[in-house]
C-alpha distance (Angstrom), angle and dihedral (degrees) to the residues before:
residue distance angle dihedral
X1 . . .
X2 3.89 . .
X3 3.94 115.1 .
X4 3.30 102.0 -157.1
X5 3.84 140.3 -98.1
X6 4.14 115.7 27.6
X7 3.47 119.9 -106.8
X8 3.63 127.3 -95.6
X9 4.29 104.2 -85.9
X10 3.73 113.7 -91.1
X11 3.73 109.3 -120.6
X12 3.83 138.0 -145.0
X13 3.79 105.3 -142.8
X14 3.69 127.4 156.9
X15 4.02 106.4 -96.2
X16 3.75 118.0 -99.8
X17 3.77 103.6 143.2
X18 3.76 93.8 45.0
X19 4.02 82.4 81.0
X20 3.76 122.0 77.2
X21 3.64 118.2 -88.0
X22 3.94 116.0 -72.5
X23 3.60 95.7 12.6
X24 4.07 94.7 -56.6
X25 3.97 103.5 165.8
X26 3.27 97.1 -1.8
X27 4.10 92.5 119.6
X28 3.82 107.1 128.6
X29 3.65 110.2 -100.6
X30 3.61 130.8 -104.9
X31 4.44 115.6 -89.2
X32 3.46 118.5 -112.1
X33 3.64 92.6 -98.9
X34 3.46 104.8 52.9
X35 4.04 88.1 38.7
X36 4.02 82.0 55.9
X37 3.71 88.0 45.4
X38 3.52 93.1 63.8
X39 3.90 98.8 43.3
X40 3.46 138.5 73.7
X41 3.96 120.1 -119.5
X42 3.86 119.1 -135.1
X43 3.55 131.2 -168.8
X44 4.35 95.5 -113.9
X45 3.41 135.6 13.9
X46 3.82 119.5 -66.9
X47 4.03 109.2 -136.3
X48 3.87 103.6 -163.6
X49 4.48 122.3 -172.3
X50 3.85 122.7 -141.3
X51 3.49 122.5 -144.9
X52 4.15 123.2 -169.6
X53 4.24 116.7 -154.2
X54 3.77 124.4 179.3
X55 4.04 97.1 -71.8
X56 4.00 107.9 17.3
X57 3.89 147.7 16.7
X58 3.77 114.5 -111.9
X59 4.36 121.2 -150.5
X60 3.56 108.7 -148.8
X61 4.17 123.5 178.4
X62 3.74 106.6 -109.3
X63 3.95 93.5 -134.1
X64 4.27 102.2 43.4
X65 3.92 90.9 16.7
X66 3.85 85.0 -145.2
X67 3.43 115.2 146.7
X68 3.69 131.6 -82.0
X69 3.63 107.4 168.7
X70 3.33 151.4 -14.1
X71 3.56 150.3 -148.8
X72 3.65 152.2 -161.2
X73 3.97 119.0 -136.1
X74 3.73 122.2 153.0
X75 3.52 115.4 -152.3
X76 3.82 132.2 53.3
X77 3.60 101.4 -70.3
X78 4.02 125.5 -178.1
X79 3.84 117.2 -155.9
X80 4.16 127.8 -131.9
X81 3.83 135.3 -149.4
X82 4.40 106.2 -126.1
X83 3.79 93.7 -170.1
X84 3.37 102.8 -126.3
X85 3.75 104.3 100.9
X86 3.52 98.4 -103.7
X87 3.78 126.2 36.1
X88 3.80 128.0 68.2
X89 3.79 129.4 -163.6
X90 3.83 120.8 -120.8
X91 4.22 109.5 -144.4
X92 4.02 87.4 -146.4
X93 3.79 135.6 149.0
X94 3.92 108.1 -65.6
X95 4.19 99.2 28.9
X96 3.86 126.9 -55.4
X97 4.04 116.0 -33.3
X98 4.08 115.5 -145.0
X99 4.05 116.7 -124.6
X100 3.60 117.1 -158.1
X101 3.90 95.7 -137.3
X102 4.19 85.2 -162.4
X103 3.58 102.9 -129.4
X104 3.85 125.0 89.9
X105 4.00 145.2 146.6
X106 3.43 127.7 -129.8
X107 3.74 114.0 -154.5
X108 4.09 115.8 -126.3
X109 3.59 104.0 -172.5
X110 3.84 109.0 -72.8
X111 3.65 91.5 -1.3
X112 3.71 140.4 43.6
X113 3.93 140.7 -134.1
X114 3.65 116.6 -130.0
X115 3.60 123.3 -145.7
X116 4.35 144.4 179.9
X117 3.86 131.2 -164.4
X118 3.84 125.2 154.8
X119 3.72 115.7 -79.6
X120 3.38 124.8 -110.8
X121 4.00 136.9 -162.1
X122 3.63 96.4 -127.4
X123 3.69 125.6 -152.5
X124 3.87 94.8 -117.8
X125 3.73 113.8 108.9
X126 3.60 131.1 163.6
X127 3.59 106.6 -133.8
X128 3.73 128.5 -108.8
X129 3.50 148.2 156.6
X130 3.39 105.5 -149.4
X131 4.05 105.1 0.5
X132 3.43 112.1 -152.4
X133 4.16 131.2 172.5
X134 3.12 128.4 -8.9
X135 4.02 122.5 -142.1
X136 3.79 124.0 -159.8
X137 3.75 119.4 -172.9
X138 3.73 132.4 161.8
X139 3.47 97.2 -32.8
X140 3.24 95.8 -33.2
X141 4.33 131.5 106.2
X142 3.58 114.5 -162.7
X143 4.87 120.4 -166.9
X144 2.86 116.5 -157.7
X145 3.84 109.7 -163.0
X146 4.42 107.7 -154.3
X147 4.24 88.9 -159.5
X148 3.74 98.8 61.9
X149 3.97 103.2 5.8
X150 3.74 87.0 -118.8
X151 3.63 123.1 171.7
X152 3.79 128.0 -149.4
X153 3.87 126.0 172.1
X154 3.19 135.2 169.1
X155 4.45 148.7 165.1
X156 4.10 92.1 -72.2
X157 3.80 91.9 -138.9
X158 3.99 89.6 59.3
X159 3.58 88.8 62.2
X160 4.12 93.5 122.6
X161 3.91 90.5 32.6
X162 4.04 112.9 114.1
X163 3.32 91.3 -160.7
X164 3.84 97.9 50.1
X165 3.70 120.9 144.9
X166 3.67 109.9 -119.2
X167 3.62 129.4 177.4
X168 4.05 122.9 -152.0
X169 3.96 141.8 -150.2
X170 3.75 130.1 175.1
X171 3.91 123.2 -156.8
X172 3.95 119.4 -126.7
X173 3.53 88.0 -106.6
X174 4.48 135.6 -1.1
X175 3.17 117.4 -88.2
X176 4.13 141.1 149.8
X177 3.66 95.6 -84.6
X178 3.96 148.5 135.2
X179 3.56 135.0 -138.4
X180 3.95 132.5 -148.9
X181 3.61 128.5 -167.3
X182 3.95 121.1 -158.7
X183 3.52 124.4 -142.7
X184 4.29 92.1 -105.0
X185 4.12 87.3 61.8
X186 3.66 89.8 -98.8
X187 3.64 112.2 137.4
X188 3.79 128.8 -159.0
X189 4.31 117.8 -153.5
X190 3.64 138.3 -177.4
X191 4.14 116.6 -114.6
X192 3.85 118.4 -148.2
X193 3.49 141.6 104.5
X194 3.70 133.8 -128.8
X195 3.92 93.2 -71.3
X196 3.62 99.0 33.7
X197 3.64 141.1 27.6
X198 4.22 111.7 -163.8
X199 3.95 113.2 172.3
X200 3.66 141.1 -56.2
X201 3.78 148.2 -89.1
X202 3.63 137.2 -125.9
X203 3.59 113.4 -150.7
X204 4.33 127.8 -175.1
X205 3.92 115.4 -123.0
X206 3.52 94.8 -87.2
X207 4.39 88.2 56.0
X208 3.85 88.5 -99.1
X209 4.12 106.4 160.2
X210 4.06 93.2 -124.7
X211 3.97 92.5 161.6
X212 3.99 141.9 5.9
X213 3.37 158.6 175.6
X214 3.82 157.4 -161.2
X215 3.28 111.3 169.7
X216 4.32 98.0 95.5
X217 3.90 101.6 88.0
X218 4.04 102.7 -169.6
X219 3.85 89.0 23.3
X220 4.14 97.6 -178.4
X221 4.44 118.1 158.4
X222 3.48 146.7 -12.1
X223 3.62 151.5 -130.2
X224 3.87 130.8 -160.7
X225 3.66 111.1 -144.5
X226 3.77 127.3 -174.7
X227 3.65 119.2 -43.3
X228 3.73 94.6 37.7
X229 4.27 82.3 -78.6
X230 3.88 114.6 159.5
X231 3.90 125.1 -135.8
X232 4.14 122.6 -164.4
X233 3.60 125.1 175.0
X234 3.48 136.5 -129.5
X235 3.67 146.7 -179.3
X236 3.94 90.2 -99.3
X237 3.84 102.1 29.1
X238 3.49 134.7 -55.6
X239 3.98 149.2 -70.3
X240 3.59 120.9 -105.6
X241 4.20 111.2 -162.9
X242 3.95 115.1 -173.7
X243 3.86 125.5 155.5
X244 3.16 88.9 -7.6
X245 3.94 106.5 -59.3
X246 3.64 127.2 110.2
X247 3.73 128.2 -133.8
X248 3.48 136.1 171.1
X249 3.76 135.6 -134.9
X250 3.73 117.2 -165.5
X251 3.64 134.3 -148.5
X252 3.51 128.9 -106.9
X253 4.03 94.7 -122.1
X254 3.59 117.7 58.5
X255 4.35 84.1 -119.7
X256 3.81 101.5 36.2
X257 3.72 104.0 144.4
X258 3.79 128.4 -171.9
X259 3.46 109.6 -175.9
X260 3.94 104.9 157.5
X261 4.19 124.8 45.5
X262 3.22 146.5 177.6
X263 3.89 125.8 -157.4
X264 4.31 141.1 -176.5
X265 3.46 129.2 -142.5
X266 3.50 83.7 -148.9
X267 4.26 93.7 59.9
X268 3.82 135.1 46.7
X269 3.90 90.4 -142.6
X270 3.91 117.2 89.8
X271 4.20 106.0 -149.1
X272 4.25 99.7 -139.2
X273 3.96 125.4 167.7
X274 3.20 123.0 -121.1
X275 3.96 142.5 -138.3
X276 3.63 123.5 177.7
X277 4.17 100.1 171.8
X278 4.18 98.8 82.8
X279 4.16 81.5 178.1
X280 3.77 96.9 62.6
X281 3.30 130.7 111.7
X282 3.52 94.1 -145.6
X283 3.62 123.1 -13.3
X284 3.83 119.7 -148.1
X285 4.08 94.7 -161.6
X286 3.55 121.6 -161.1
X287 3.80 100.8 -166.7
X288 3.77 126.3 66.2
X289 3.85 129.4 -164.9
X290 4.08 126.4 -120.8
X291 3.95 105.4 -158.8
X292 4.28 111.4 -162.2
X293 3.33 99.0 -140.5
X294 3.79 91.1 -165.9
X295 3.75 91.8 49.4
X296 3.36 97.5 29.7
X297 3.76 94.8 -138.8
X298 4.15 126.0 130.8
X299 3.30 134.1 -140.7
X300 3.57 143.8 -167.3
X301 4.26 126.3 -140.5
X302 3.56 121.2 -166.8
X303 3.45 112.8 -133.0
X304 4.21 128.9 -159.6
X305 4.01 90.7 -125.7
X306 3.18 139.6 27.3
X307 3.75 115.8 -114.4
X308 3.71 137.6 -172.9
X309 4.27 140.5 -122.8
X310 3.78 96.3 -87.8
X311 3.73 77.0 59.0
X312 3.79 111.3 88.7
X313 3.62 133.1 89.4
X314 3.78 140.4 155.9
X315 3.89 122.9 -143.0
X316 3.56 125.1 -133.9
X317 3.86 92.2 -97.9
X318 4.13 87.7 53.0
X319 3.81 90.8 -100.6
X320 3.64 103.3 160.0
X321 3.97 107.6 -130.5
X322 4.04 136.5 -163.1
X323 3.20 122.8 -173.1
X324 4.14 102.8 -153.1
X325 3.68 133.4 -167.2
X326 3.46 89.6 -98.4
X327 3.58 85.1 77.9
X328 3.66 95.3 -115.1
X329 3.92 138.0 120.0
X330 3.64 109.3 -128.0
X331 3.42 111.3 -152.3
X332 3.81 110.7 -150.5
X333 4.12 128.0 -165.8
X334 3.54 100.9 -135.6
X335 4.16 95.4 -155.0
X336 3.28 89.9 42.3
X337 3.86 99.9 42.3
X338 4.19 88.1 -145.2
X339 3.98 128.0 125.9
X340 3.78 99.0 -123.7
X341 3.81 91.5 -177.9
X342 3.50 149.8 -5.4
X343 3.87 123.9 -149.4
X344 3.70 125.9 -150.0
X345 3.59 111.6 -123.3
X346 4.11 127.3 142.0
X347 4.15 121.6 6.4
X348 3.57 118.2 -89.2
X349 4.10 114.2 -65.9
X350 3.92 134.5 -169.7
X351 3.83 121.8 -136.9
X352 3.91 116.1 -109.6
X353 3.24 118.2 -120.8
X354 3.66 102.0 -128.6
X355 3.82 109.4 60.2
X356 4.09 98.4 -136.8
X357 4.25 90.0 62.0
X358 3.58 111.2 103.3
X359 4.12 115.7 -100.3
X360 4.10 129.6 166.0
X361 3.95 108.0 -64.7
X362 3.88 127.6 -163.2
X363 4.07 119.5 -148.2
X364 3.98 121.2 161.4
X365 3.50 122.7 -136.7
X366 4.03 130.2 179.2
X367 3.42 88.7 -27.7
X368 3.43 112.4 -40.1
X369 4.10 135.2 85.4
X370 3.84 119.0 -125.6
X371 3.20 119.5 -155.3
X372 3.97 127.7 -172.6
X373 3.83 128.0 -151.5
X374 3.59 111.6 -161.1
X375 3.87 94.4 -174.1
X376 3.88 86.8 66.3
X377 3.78 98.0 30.9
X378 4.10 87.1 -119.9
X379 3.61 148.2 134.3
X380 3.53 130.5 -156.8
X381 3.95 134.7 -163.8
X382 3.79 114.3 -145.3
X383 4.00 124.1 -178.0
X384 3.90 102.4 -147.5
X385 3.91 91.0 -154.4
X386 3.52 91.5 70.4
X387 3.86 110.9 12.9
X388 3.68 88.0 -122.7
X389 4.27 116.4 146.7
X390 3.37 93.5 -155.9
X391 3.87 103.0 174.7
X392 4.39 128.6 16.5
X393 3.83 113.8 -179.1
X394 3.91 115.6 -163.2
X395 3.73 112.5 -129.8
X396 3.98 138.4 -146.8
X397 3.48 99.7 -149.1
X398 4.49 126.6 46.6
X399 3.98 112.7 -98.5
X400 3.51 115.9 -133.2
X401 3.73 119.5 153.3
X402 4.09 120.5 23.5
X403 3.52 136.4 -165.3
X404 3.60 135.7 144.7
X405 3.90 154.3 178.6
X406 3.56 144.1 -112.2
X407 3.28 107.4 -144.3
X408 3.44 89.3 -144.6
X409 4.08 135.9 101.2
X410 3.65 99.6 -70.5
X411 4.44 123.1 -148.5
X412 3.71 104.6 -68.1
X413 3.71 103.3 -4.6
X414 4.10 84.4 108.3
X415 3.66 139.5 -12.9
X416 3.58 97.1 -105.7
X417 3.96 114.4 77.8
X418 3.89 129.0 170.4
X419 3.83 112.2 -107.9
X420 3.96 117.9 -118.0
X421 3.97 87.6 -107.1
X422 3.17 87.0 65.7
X423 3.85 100.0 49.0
X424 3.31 88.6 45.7
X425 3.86 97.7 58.8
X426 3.88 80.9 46.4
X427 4.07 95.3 55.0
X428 4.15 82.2 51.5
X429 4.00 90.7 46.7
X430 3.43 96.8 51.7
X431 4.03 96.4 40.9
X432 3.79 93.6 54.3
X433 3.92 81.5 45.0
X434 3.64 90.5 60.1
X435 3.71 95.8 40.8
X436 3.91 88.5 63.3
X437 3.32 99.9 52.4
X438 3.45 96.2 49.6
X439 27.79 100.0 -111.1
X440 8.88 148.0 -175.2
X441 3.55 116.5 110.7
């Protein structure tokens, strides 16, 4: 169904506002060889997890989750994958804020060089008045800024580049929204206003309208799936966008919202929660909803606990995982739509009411799920394939959001990419390493 007019034509410009105000961090960064001077060269990749607590961000190394920096940031500040294996953006006051995670690779022909240095909360920030999500997709990172329903996007690996190309798009009017863009230039954006938010458009690489909809009241996320196909939710089901058409799949309630999602490349099926009370205060659901994005059918799994939208994960296989109050992973077969286990983890927990207070959390990183527990200022490391925790650090400080990097040659930053052999042998590395020693509003 059309909506109207086209949007104004995204354009390719050469970035000036992606910089902090007044030229803030907009110092030319340092060459390869005097970045490499200051560094220290390992023999793998280095993946390291972030953490945010009321005041600061916290760096943490993903195998001994000791700390390797810290920093002070008042405010309530959420934190965003970039995509290129080792910067994260800081939702802050003033737009997003870049952290220098402190582990990278530089590719060397068929190989690459692996390197660590502290991280550091730089001074470059892309400005925004209200930042919102953050999208990354084949290369590709995508803000979405909720004040002005400005669009920036950019080449993910030129993230800390001045001189970055980045190319821009503006929505009719501001609202809460995301924005995804494909890997032909297309680019797929939520429609609403400040009151409501309706559907979506499609538009070509030259911001031609070539499909749209508005029938997703509520329309909040998004998930890519397999075959570069697009998932949003809404407060009766969700919308499916694949070459370039539009179709929706609708709940089976009359109010079944899914508003958060997480999706594999690896899988057809998008894991989404799902809340079928639209009078309640705060619903604690206990089901969740697999959408086939192939098929496009929905279903619904019953789960033991109820669980919350920090809550959602997918494993490196596409398992869909939930981590519940109960404390437990549940490990879900997304073709079969069946929980095939569920793996002890944290004590039981009860969601807070409001939505910015810190609860458990569940991000995967090379391999393994980490999961915080803000009750006992901890994290834990958990490989899926086995149900194993093999490492739990206490903390000083109350996790709220996580994120992380790789430290490795992220999809699309470069032609060369490490095979899954080889992250394999580095999951087993880092486990035995750790044995020795001891993110819906």
């Amino acid at each position: 169904m059309s909506l109207g007019l086209v949007l104004p034509l995204v354009a390719l410009t050469a970035c000036s506002s992606g910089e902090a105000g007044s030229g803030a961090g907009s110092s030319a960064p340092e060459s390869p060889a005097e970045e490499q001077a200051q560094a220290t060269e390992e023999a793998t990749y280095t993946p390291r997890i972030a953490i945010t607590y009321e005041g600061g961000i916290r760096v943490l190394d993903a195998a001994s989750l000791e700390e390797v920096g810290d920093f002070e940031l008042e405010g309530f500040n959420r934190i965003n994958g970039v995509g290129d294996g080792r910067h994260l953006l800081v939702s802050t006051t003033g737009g997003f804020q870049l952290l220098d995670g402190g582990a990278w690779a530089q590719p060397h022909g068929d190989h690459a060089h692996y390197y660590t240095a502290d991280p550091e909360l730089t001074d470059t920030m892309f400005d925004a008045t209200t930042p919102g999500h953050v999208v990354v997709h084949h290369g590709r990172t995508a803000l979405f800024d909720d004040g002005t329903g400005h669009v920036e996007m950019f080449d993910s690996a030129a993230v800390a580049d001045p001189e970055r190309e980045t190319r821009e798009h503006t929505t009719p009017e501001a609202h809460h929204g995301v924005a995804v863009e494909l890997s032909d230039g297309s680019l797929i954006v939520s429609e609403g206003t400040e009151d409501a938010r309706t559907g979506l458009r499609v538009l070509d690489k030259n911001g031609k309208e070539i499909a749209a909809s508005d029938e997703c009241p509520g329309i909040h996320g998004e998930a890519v799936a397999a075959d570069e196909v697009v998932l949003a939710g809404c407060e009766d089901g969700v919308l499916i966008v694949k070459d370039g058409d539009i179709t929706k799949v609708d709940s089976p309630d009359a109010y079944g919202r899914i508003g958060n999602q997480a999706g594999s490349e690896e899988s057809s099926v998008v894991l989404g929660d799902y809340k079928s009370d639209p009078d309640a205060e705060l619903e604690r659901p206990t089901r969740v909803s697999l959408t086939d994005t192939a098929t496009g059918t929905l279903k619904l799994v019953d789960l033991p606990s109820s669980y919350t939208f920090r809550s959602l994960a997918r494993g490196d296989g596409g398992e869909a995982l939930v981590l519940g109050t109960d404390g437990r992973i549940h490990v879900i077969d997304p073709e079969t739509a069946k929980v095939t286990k569920s793996i002890p983890v944290i004590d039981e927990w009860e969601e807070p009411v409001e939505w910015q207070q810190p609860r458990p959390a569940i991000f995967m990183l090379d391999g393994s799920a980490y999961v915080t527990d803000p009750a006992n200022k901890s994290i834990s490391a958990v490989d899926i394939e086995t149900g194993e925790v093999w490492n739990t650090v206490e903390l000083d400080v109350e996790p709220n959001e996580i994120n992380g990097i790789s430290g490795n040659v992220e999809e699309g930053s470069t032609e060369f990419g490490e095979s899954d052999e080889h992250d394999h042998e580095h999951a087993e590395e880092e486990h035995e390493h750790a044995e020795d020693e001891g993110d819906s509003h």
